[in-house]
C-alpha positions in Angstrom: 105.3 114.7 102.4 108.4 112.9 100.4 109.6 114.7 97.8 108.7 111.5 95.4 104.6 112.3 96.1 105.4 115.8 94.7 103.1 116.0 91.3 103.9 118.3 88.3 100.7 118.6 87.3 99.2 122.5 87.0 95.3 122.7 87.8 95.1 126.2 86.2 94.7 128.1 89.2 93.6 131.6 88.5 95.8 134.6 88.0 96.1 138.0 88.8 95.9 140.0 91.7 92.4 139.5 93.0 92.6 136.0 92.8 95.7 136.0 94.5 94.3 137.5 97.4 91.8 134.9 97.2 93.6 132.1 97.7 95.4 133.9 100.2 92.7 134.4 102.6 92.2 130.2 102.3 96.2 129.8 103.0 96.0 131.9 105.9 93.0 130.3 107.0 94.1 127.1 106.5 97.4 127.5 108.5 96.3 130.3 111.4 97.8 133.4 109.8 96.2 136.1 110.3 94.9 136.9 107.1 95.5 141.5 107.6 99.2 140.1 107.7 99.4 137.1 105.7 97.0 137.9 102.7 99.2 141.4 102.1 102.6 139.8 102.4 101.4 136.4 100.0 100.0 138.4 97.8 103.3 141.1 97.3 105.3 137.9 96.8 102.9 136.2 93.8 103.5 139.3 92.4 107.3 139.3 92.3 107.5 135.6 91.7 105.5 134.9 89.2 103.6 138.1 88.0 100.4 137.0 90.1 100.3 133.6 88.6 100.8 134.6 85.0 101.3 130.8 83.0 103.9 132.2 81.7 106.1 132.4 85.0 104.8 129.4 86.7 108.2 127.8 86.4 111.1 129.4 86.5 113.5 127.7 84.2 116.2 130.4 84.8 117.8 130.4 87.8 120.3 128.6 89.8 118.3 125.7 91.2 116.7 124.8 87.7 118.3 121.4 87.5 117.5 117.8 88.1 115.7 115.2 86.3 113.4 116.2 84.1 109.6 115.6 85.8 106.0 115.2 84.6 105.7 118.7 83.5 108.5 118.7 81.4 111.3 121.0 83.4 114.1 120.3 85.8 112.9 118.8 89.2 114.5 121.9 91.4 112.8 124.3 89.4 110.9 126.7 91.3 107.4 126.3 90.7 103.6 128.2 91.4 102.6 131.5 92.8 105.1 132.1 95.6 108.0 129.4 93.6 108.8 126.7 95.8 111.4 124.4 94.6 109.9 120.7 95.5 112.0 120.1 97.9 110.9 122.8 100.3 107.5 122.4 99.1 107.5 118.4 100.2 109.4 119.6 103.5 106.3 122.1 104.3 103.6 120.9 102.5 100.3 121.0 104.5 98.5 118.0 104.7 95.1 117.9 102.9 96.1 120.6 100.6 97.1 119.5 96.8 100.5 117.8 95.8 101.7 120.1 93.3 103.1 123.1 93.8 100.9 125.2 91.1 98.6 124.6 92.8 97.9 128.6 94.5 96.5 127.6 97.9 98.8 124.7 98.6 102.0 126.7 97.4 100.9 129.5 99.8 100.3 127.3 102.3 104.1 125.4 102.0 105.1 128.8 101.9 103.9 130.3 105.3 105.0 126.8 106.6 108.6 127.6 105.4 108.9 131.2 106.1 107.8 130.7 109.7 110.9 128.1 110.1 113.3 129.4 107.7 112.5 133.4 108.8 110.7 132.9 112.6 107.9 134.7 111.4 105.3 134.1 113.4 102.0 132.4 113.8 100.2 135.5 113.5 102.3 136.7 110.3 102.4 140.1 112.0 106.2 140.0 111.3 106.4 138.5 107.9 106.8 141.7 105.8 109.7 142.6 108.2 111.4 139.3 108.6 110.6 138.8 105.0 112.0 141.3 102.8 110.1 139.7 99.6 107.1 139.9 100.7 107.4 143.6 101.9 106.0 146.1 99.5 107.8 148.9 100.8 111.3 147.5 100.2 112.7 146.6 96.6 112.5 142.9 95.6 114.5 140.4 97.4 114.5 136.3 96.8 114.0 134.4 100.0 
């Protein structure tokens, strides 16, 4: 996808944990993951990211790639964005065709998000590795962006 079909608009989703391993099962089902490795790991990272989902840290205007124009939604472009915060950019680059355009939404967030990791990290197409290649999404080690 092009980073100009991105959309800004937020369906929502659900949040907390539950539903975060809701939509996690569907990611990993959508993209082959095995979901005893993916669900765990995708789930350990909504909850550093953006506490589950919470509205309230949907976007993250605070760090260093908030900037660009200003989009639909009202923030800078590069802002990090949904349940795992992709910037758009990566989320264009690893969007999963027939999933949504926008980054809140859960599933299609998760599902840019296995994309990247698995070329970014070489985690696998199992996910069996993606706690240990992926330090953010391990629960046993202390937070760590990726």
């Amino acid at each position: 996808m092009e980073l100009s079909e991105v959309e800004y608009d937020d369906p929502d989703d659900a949040s907390g944990r539950e539903a975060m391993g809701e939509y996690a099962r569907v990611a990993c089902d959508l993209t082959g993951m095995d979901p005893r490795y993916g669900v765990p790991a995708l789930v350990t990272i909504a909850r550093r990211e953006s506490s589950y989902n919470h509205p309230r840290w949907r976007v993250n205007t605070g760090d260093g790639n908030a900037w660009g124009p200003v989009m639909a939604d009202g923030h800078p472009r590069n802002c990090s964005r949904g349940a795992t915060q992709c910037i758009p950019p990566t989320f264009a680059a690893y969007h999963l065709d027939g999933t949504a355009r926008t980054p809140y939404d859960v599933v299609a967030c998760m599902c840019a998000t296995i994309g990247y990791v698995r070329d970014r990290y070489g985690v696998n197409t199992s996910g069996s590795n993606f706690a240990e290649r992926v330090q953010q999404a391990d629960p046993t080690r202390p937070p760590k962006g990726y």
